[in-house]
Each structure stands twice: as C-alpha cells, then as structure tokens.
One Martini backbone bead per residue (centre of mass of N, CA, C, O) as a GRO file, in nm:
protein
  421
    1UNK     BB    1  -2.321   0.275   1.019
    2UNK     BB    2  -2.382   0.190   0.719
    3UNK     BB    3  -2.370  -0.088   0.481
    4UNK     BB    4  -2.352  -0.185   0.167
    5UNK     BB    5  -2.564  -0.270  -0.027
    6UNK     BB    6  -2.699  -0.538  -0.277
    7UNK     BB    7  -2.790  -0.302  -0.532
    8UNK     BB    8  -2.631  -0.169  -0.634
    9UNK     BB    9  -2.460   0.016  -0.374
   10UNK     BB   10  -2.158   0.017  -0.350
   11UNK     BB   11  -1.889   0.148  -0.228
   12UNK     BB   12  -1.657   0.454  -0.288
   13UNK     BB   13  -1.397   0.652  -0.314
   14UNK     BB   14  -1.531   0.801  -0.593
   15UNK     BB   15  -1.800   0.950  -0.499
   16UNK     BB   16  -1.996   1.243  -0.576
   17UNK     BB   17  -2.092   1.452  -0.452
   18UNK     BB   18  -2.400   1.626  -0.517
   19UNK     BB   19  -2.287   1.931  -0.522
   20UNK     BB   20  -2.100   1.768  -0.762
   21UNK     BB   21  -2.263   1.685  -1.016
   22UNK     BB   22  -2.249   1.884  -1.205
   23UNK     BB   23  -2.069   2.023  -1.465
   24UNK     BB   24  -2.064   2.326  -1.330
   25UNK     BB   25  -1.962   2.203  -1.031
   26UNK     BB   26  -1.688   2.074  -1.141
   27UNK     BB   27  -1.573   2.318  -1.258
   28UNK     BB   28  -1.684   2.520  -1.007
   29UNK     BB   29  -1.629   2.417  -0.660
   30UNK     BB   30  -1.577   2.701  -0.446
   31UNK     BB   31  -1.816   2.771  -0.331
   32UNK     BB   32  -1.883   2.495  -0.187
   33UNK     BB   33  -1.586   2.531  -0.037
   34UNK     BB   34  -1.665   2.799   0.110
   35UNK     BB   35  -1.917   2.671   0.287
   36UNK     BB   36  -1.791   2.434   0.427
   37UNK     BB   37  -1.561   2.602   0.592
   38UNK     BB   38  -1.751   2.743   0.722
   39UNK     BB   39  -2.011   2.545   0.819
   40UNK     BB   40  -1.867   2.217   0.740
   41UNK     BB   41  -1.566   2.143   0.811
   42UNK     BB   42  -1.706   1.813   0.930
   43UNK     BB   43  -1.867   1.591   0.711
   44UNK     BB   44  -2.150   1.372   0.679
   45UNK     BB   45  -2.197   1.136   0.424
   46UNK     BB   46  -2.456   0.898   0.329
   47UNK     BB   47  -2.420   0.844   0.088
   48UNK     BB   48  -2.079   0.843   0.073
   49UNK     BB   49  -1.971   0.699   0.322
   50UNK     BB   50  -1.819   0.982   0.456
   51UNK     BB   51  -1.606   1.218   0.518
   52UNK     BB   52  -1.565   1.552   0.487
   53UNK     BB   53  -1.237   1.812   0.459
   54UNK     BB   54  -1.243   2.148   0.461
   55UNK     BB   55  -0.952   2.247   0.628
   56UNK     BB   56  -0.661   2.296   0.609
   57UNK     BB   57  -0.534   2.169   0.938
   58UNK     BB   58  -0.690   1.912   0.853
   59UNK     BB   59  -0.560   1.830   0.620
   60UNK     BB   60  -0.285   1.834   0.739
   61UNK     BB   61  -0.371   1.627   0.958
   62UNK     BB   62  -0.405   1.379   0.782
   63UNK     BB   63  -0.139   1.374   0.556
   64UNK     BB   64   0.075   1.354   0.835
   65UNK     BB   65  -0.119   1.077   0.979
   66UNK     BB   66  -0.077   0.755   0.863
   67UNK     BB   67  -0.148   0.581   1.157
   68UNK     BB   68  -0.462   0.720   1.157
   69UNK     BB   69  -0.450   0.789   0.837
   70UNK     BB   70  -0.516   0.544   0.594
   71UNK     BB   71  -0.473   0.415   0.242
   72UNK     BB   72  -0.618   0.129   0.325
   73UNK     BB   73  -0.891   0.041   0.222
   74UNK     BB   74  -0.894  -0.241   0.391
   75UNK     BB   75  -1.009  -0.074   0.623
   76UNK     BB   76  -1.302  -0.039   0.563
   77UNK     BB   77  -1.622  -0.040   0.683
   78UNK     BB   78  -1.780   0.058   0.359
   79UNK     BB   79  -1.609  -0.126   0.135
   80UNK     BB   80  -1.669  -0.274  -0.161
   81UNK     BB   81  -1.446  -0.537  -0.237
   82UNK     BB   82  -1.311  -0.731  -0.385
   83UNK     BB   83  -1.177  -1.011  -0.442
   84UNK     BB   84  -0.876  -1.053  -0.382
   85UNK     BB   85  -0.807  -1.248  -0.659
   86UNK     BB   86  -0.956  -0.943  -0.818
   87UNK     BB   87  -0.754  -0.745  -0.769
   88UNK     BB   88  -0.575  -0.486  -0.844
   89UNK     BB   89  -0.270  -0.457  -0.832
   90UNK     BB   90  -0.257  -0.155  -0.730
   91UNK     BB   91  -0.321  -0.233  -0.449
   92UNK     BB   92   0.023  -0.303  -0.433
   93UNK     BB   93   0.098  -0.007  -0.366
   94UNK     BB   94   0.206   0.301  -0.241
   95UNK     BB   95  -0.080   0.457  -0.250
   96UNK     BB   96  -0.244   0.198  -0.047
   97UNK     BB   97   0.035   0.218   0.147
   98UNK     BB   98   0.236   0.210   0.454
   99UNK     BB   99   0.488   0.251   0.597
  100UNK     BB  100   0.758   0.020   0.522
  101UNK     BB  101   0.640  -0.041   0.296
  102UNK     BB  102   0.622   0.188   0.129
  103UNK     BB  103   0.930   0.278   0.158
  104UNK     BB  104   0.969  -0.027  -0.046
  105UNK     BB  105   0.844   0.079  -0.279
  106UNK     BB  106   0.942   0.411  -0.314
  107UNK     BB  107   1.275   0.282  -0.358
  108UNK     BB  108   1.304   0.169  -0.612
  109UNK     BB  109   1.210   0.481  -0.752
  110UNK     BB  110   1.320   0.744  -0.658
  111UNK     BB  111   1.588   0.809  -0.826
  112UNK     BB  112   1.454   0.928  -1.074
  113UNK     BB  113   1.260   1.137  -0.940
  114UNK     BB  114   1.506   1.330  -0.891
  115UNK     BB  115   1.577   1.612  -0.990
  116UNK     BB  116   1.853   1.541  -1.081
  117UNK     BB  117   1.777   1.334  -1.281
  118UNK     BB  118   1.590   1.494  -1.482
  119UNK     BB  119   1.754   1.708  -1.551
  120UNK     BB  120   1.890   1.507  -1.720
  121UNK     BB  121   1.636   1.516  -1.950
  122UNK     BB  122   1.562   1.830  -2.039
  123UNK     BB  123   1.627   1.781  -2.351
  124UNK     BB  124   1.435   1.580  -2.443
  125UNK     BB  125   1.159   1.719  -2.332
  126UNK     BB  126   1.246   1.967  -2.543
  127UNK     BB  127   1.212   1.797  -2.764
  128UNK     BB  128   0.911   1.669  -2.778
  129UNK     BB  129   0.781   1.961  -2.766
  130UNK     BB  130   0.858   2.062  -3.022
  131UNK     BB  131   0.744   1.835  -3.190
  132UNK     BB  132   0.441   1.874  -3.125
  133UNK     BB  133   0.413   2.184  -3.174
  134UNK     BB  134   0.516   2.236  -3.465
  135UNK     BB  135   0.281   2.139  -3.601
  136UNK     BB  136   0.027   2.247  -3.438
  137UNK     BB  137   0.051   2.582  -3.465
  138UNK     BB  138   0.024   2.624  -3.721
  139UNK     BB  139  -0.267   2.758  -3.805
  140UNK     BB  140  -0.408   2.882  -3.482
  141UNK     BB  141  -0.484   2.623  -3.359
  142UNK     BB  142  -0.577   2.434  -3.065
  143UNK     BB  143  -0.558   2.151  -2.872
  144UNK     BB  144  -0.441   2.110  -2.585
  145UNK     BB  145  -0.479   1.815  -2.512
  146UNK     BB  146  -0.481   1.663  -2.765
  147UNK     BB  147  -0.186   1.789  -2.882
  148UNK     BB  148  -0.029   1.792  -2.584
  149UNK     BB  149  -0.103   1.736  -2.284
  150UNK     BB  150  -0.114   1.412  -2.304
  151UNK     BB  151   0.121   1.331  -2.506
  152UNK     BB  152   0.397   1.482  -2.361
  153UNK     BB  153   0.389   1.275  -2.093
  154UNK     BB  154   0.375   1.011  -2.198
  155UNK     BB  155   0.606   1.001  -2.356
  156UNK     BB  156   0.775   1.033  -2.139
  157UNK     BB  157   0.669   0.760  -1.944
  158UNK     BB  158   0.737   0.594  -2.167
  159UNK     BB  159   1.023   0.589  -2.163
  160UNK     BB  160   1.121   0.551  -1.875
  161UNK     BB  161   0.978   0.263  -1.895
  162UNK     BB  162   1.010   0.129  -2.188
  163UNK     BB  163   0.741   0.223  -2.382
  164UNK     BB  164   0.578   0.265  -2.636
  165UNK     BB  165   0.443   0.601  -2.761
  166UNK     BB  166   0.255   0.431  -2.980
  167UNK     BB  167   0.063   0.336  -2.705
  168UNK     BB  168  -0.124   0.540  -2.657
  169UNK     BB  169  -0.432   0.505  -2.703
  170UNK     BB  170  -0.418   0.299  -2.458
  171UNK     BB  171  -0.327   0.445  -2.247
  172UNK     BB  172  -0.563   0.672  -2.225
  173UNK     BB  173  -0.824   0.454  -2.169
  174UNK     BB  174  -0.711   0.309  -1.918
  175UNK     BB  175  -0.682   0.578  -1.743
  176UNK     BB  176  -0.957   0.664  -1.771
  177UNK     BB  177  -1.092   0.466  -1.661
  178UNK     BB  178  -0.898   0.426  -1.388
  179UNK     BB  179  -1.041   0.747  -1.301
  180UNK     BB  180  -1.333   0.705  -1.317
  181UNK     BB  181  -1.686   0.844  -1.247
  182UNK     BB  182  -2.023   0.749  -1.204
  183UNK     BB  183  -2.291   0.868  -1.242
  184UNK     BB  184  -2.442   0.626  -1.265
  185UNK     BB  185  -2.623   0.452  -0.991
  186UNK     BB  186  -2.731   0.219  -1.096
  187UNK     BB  187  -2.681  -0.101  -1.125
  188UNK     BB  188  -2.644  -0.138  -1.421
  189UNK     BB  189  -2.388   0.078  -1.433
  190UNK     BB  190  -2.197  -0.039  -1.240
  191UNK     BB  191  -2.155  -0.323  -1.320
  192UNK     BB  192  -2.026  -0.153  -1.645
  193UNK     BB  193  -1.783  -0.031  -1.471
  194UNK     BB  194  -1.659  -0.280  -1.319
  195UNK     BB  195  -1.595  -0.375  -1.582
  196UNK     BB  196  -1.417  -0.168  -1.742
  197UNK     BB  197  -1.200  -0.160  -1.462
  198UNK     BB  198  -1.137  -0.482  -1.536
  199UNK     BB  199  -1.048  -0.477  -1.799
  200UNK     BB  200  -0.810  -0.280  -1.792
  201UNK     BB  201  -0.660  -0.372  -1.560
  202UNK     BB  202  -0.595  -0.669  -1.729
  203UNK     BB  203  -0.470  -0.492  -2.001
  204UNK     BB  204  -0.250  -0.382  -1.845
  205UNK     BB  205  -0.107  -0.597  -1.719
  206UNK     BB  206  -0.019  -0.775  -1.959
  207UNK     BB  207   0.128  -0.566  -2.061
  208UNK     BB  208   0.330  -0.605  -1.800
  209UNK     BB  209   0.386  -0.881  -1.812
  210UNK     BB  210   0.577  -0.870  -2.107
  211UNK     BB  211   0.759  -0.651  -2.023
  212UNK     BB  212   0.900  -0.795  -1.794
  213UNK     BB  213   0.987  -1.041  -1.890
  214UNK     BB  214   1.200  -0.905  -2.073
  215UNK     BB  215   1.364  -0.771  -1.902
  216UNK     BB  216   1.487  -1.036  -1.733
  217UNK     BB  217   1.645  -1.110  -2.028
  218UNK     BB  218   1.658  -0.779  -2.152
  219UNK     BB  219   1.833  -0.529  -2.007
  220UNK     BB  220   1.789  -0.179  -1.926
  221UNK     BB  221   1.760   0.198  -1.915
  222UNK     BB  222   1.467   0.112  -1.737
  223UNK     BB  223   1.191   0.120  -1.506
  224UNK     BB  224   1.149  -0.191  -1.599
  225UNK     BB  225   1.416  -0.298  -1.504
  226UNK     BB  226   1.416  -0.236  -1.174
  227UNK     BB  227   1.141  -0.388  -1.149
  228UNK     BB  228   1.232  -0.629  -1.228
  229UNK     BB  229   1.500  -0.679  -1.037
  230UNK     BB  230   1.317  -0.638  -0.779
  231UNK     BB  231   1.177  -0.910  -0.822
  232UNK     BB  232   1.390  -1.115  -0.867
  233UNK     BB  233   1.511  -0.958  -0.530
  234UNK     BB  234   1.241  -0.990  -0.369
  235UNK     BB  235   1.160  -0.681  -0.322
  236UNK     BB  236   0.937  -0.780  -0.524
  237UNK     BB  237   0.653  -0.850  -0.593
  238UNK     BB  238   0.434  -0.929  -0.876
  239UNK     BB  239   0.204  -0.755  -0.787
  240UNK     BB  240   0.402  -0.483  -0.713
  241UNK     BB  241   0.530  -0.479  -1.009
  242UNK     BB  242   0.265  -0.458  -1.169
  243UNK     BB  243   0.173  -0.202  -1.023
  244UNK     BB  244   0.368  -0.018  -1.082
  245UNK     BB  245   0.334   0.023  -1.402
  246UNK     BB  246   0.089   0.131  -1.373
  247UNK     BB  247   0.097   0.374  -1.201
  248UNK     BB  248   0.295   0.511  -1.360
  249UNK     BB  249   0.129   0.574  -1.576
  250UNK     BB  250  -0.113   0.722  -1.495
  251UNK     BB  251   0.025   0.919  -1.308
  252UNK     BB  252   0.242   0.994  -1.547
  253UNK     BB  253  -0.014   1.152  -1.701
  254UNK     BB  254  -0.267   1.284  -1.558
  255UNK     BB  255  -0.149   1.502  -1.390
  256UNK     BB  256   0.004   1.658  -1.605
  257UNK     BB  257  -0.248   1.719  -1.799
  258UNK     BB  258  -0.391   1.914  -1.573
  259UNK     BB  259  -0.192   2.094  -1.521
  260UNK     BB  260  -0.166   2.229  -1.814
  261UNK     BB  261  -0.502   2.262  -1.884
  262UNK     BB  262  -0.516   2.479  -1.597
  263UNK     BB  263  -0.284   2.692  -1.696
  264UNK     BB  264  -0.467   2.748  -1.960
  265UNK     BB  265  -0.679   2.876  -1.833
  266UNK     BB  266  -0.582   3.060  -1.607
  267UNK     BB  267  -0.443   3.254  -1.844
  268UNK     BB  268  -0.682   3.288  -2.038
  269UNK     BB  269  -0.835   3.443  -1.752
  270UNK     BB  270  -0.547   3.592  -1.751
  271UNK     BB  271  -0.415   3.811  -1.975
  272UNK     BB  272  -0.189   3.950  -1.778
  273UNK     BB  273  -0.083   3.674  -1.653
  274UNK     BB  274   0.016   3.598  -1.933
  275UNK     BB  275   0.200   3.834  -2.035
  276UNK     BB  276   0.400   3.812  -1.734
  277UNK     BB  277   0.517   3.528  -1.852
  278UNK     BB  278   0.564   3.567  -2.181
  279UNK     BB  279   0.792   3.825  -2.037
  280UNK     BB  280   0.933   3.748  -1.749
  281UNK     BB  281   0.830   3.909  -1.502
  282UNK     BB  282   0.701   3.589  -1.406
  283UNK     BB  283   0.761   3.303  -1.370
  284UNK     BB  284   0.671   2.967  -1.453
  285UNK     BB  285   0.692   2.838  -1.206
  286UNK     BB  286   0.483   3.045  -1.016
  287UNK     BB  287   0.262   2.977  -1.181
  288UNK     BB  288   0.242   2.663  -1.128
  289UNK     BB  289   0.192   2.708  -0.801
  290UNK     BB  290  -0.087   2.826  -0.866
  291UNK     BB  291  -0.234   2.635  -0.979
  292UNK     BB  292  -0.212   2.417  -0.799
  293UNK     BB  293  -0.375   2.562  -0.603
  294UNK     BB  294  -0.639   2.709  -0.805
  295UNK     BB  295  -0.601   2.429  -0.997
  296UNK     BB  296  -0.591   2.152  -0.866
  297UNK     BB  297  -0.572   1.810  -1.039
  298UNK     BB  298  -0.612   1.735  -0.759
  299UNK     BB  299  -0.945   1.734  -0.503
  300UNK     BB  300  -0.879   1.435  -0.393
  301UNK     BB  301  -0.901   1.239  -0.115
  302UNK     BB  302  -0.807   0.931   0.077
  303UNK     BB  303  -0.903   0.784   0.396
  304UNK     BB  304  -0.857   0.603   0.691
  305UNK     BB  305  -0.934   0.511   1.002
  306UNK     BB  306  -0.731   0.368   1.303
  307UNK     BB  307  -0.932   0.510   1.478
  308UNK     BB  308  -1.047   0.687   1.709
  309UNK     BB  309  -1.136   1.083   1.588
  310UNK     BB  310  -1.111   1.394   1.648
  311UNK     BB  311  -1.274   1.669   1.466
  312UNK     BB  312  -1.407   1.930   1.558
  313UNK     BB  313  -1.580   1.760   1.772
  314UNK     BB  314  -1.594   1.495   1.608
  315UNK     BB  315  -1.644   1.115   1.560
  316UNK     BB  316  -1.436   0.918   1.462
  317UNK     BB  317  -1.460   0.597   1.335
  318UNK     BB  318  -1.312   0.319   1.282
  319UNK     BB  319  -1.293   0.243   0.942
  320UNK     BB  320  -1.358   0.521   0.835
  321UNK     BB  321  -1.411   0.770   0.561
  322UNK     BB  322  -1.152   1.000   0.493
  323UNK     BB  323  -1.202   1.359   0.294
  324UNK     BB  324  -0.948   1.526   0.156
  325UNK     BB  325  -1.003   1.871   0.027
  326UNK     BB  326  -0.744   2.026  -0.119
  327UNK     BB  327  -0.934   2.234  -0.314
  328UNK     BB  328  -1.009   2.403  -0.051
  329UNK     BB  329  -0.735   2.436   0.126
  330UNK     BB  330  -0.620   2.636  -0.100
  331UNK     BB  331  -0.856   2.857  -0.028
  332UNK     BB  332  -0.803   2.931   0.263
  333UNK     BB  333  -0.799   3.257   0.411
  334UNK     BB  334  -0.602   3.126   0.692
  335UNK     BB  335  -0.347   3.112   0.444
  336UNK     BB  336  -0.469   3.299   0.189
  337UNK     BB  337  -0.457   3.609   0.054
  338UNK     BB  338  -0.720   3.583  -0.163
  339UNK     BB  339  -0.779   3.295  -0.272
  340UNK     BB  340  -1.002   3.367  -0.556
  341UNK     BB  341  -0.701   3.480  -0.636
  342UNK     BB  342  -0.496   3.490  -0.918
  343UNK     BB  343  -0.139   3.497  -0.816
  344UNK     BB  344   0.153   3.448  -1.007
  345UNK     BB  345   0.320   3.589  -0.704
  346UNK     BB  346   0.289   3.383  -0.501
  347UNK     BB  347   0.402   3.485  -0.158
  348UNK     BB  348   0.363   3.199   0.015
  349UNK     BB  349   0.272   2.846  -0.135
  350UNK     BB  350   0.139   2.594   0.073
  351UNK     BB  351   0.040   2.403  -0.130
  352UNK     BB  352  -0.175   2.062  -0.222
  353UNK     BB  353  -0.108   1.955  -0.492
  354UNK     BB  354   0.115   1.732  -0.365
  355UNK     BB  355   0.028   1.698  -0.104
  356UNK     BB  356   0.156   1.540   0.204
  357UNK     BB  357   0.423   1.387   0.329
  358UNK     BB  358   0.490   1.031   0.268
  359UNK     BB  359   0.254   1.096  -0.001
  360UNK     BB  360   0.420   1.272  -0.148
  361UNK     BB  361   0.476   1.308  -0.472
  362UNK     BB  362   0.731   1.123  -0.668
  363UNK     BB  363   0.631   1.320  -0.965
  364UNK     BB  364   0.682   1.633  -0.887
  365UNK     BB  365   0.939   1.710  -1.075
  366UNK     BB  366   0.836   1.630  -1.322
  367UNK     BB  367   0.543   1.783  -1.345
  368UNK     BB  368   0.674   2.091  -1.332
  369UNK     BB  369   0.924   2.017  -1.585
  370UNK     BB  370   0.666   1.969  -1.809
  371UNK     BB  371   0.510   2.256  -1.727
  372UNK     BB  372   0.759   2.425  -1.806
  373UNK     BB  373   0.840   2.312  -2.073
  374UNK     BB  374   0.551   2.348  -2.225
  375UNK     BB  375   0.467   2.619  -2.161
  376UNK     BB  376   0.702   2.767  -2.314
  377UNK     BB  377   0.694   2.647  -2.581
  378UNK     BB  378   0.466   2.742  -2.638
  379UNK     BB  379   0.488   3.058  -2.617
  380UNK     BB  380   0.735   3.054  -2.824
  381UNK     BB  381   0.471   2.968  -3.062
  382UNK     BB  382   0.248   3.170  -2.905
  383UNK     BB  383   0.033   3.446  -2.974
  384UNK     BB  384  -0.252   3.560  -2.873
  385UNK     BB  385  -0.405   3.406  -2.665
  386UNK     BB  386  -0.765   3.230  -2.678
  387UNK     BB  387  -0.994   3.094  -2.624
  388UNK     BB  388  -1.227   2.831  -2.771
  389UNK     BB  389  -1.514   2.825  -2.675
  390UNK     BB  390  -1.772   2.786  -2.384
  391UNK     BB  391  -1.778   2.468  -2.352
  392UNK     BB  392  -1.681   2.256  -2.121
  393UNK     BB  393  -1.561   1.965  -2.009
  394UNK     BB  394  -1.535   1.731  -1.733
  395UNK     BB  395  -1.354   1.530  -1.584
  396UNK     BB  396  -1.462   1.153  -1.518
  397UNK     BB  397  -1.355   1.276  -1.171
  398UNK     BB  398  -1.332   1.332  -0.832
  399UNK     BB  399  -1.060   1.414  -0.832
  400UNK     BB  400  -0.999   1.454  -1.082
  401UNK     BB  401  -0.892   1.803  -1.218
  402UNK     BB  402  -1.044   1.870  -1.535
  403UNK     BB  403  -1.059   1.856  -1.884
  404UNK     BB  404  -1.094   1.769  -2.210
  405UNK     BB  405  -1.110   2.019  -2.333
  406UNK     BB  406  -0.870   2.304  -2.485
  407UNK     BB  407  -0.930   2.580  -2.720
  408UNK     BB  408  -0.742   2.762  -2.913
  409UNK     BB  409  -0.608   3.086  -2.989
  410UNK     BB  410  -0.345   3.213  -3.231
  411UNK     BB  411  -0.014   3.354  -3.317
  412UNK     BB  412   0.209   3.239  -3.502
  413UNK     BB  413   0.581   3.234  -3.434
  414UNK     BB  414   0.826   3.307  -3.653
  415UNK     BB  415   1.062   3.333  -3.388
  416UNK     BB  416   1.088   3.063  -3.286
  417UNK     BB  417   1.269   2.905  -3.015
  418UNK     BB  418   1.397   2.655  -2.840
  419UNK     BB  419   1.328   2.547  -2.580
  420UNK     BB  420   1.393   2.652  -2.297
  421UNK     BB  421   1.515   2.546  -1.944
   0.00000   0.00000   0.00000
C-alpha cells in the first residue's frame, strides 16, 4: 500500500468514500451500504487508503477484538500524523487508547455515568428541557437543533463537568471544528482545516488549563474537580487530564444532538410511529433504541490491524487502517428482519449505536436519558408536529451522521405538564 503523498494529500481517519461525497448521498448512505454488504463487504479504498466493513458479523467482529484491532492511531501505516509534541492532547484519551491504559483512563469518571447515578439526576435534566422548550413552542415554530437538540445535551455536560453553560456559542464551534471532515482535499484546503482543528484543539485545551487549575485550588462537585484530582494523585497525566474535557465536551454534546435530531427526522417521516410513541402505546425507550439502529449518530469508526488478519478472505496487513461502518451493520438484513423498515417495537434490537466491548460508549446512559427525557418534553408541549421546509444540510463529518438543522411545525399544547420522567 502506498505512503501518503507530500502534496497536501496526507491521509486521516475521518476521509470521506466517494460514493458519500454528495449531500444527498450522505443524507441516506443505505443504498450504498446495501450494495457494499452484498457485493464488496470487505474492499479496500485507494483514494482513502483503508478497508471499509459492512456486515454485521464482520463489524461485530473488529469491535470486539481491540488486541487485534487496536483504537491508537499511532499504530496506522498510513496517517500522517502531526508530531508528538504538536498532537492534540484528545490523543491521550481512552477514545485513542486500548489495553490497562484504556481500563485506566475510562476508571476515572466511569462512577458519574453509570445508570444508578445519572438517574439521580433525572429532575435537573427535565427542569433544562422544560426551561428551553418553554420558550421555543410559543410561537408554533422551531428549530429542533438550533432551539433545543444542541442546547439542551450542552447544557446537561456543562453542568456535570462544572463550566458554565453560558459558553456554549464556543463549545459549539470547538466541537464541530474537531468533528468536520474537509470536503475540498486541494493542498491549500486541507492546510486550512488543519490549521482550524489546530486552533480549536489550542482554544479549548486553554480553556480546560484554566479550568483545571481552579480545581486544584478549590474543588467542587463536578467532573473537572475528579480529574483535577486524578492528575494531583497521578493517576492522570496533565496532557490524559486536560484530553478528558475536552473529549468529555465533545462527546457529551455532539452524540446527543444528533441523536435527538435522528429521532425527530425518523418520526416526522413517520407519523403514526409519532402519534404511537406521543399516545404512550409504544415506549419512547423503544423507539430511541430504534433511532439508534436506523439513524445512528455514529456511522462510522476506525481501527488499526496490529497484526495481519484476514476478513472473508482478503488479508489485512499490520499497519491497515480498518472502518467498520456501523449504520451498514445496523441494516445487516441476516440480523433484523425487514431493516429498511422504521420499526419503533422493534425487538430484539442489537445495534451498534453506542458501539460494542470495551470501547462500547462511556456516555451511552446519559444519552438515552437526554433523548428520553428531552423527546417527551417536546411531545408534551407540541402536538401535529411536521417537518417545514424540504432540503436538509448534513453534519459536515464522515463519521458523525445528523443533520445541522431540522425546522417543524405543530400545535403548542396549552394543557402542557412538567416533563415525565
């Protein structure tokens, strides 16, 4: 396999196929990954120097075996990678890393976000949504993302992590920065992107240098005073310290919005599963679980082969970078029955949402709970909802899949109660 060239055309983890370069076709990949699970389910991309892995069995398989297929970049034969003392401390995260490390970084905050303790938390997240839907519904009008789906996860990890949530305008920029995948690969292009994700990676890592500080000095109730104090007792290196909030940032925003922004796509285009998830007759657990599989967040991750390894008889050699794409897998029609169908009862329902082993996510409980809690607030405060306006813009990254705004229409419900729990 070929290095990368010298020419502004160095490879990353987040390139987009081809055949999802268009706004339409990265709006609704399932074509194309129906097409790759029957006829390519194991094929190596040239322009993006990596296997692409589109059956359940196979995806099932890379993300259960982090010895063979390992998260750490570093190991990758052909991502040109900034130099060490230039790289963003996010590389120093349990996102990037395997093995005892991994086990010790993701020890640190494991106990916030663990079901039992979230739900204790349960009546704050439904006073956030209550207080921003509030406001939004008068009118009869909204922007799920803009109004609600951004603010209200922010807000939520703003808080648990202990900075204010009226810095969101900037954790927003921060977050899609280090999430974009550059559409132009001209030389003068990527230098420009590279240059963006190295500002924000610099702005945000300051602002959590400050952040810990004050920790250190005089902690609190909040997740930056944990990992302040995990650095104190070297459990945390400063560069693991300072990479844990910003990923924590990131991730605990990012995932959730597009998550809640899926689930309204998939119900406005589907309105009797709307009025049977607002009408009680099929849980809103059920139908996030189904969001989930049919329009999951992620659509995509990155692995390293750190050995050769062979997939349906192709050999991967040590070095390969391999993507397995979990919304083809979610489709896999040899593990759900009719997978194309939008099936808010859908059971069993084994997708990889929130991925699988030992990098299965962190935040997968608070982001039930955010989309549980934040979907019912909605129904509760509107009703005849329906999408307004007809062409979508998708999120500006390979991996991360939602929409960057989505407009409705409905009836605000003046017999409105405090959101359930």
């Amino acid at each position: 396999m070929s290095a990368p060239t010298d020419e502004g055309d160095a490879q990353s983890l987040e390139r987009v196929p081809s055949a999802l370069s268009t706004r339409e076709a990265w709006l609704d990949p399932f074509d194309w990954y129906a097409e790759m699970r029957e006829d390519h389910p194991v094929r190596y991309d040239d322009h993006r120097e990596c296997w692409d892995v589109f059956r359940y069995d196979d995806v099932d398989r890379i993300l259960d075996d982090p010895e063979t297929f390992s998260s750490d970049p570093r190991l990758a034969s052909t991502i040109d990678l900034p130099p060490e003392d230039e790289q963003s401390p996010i590389m120093e995260t349990m996102l990037l890393t395997d093995g005892d490390r991994h086990d010790r970084l993701r020890g640190v905050v494991e106990d916030w976000f663990r079901p039992r303790a979230i739900a204790g938390r349960a009546a704050r997240f439904e006073e956030i949504a209550a207080d921003l839907l509030d406001d939004a519904v008068e009118g009869g009008r909204m922007d799920v993302i803009d109004d609600f789906a951004y603010p209200f996860p922010v807000i939520v990890i703003a808080e648990l992590l202990g900075v204010p949530s009226e810095d969101r305008p900037q954790f927003r920029r921060w977050s899609e920065t280090l999430v974009e995948t550059p559409t132009d690969t001209s030389e003068a292009a990527t230098e420009a992107y590279q240059e963006r994700q190295q500002e924000a990676s610099e702005e945000l890592a300051e602002y959590f240098e400050e952040k810990l500080d004050a920790r250190a000095r005089e902690p609190r109730d909040d997740l930056i005073t944990v990992i302040a104090e995990a650095a104190s007792e070297d459990r945390l290196t400063h560069e693991e310290a300072l990479g844990f909030c910003m990923l924590l940032l990131v991730a605990g925003n990012i995932t959730t919005t597009n998550l809640i922004g899926n689930a309204m796509r998939c119900l406005t285009a589907h309105p009797t599963a709307l009025e049977r998830v607002r009408d009680g007759s099929v849980s809103i657990e059920s139908a996030v679980e189904e969001v989930l599989r049919y329009r999951s967040p992620v659509q995509a991750l990155a692995r390293i082969a750190t050995e050769p390894v062979e997939l349906r008889g192709t050999e991967i050699e040590a070095g390969d970078v391999v993507v397995p794409w979990l919304g083809a897998a979610n489709r896999d029609g040899d593990v759900f029955a009719d997978p194309g169908e939008f099936r808010i009862d859908r059971a069993p329902n084994p997708h990889f949402g929130f991925g699988r082993g030992t990098h299965y996510c962190l935040g997968a409980p608070l982001a039930r709970m955010e989309a549980r809690i934040g979907l019912n607030a909605l129904f509760e405060r509107a009703a005849d909802i329906e999408r307004r306006g007809e062409t979508l813009q998708p999120v500006r990254s390979a991996f991360i899949y939602g929409v960057e705004e989505f407009p409705i229409e409905f009836r605000p419900r003046r017999d409105a109660a405090s959101p359930s729990s």
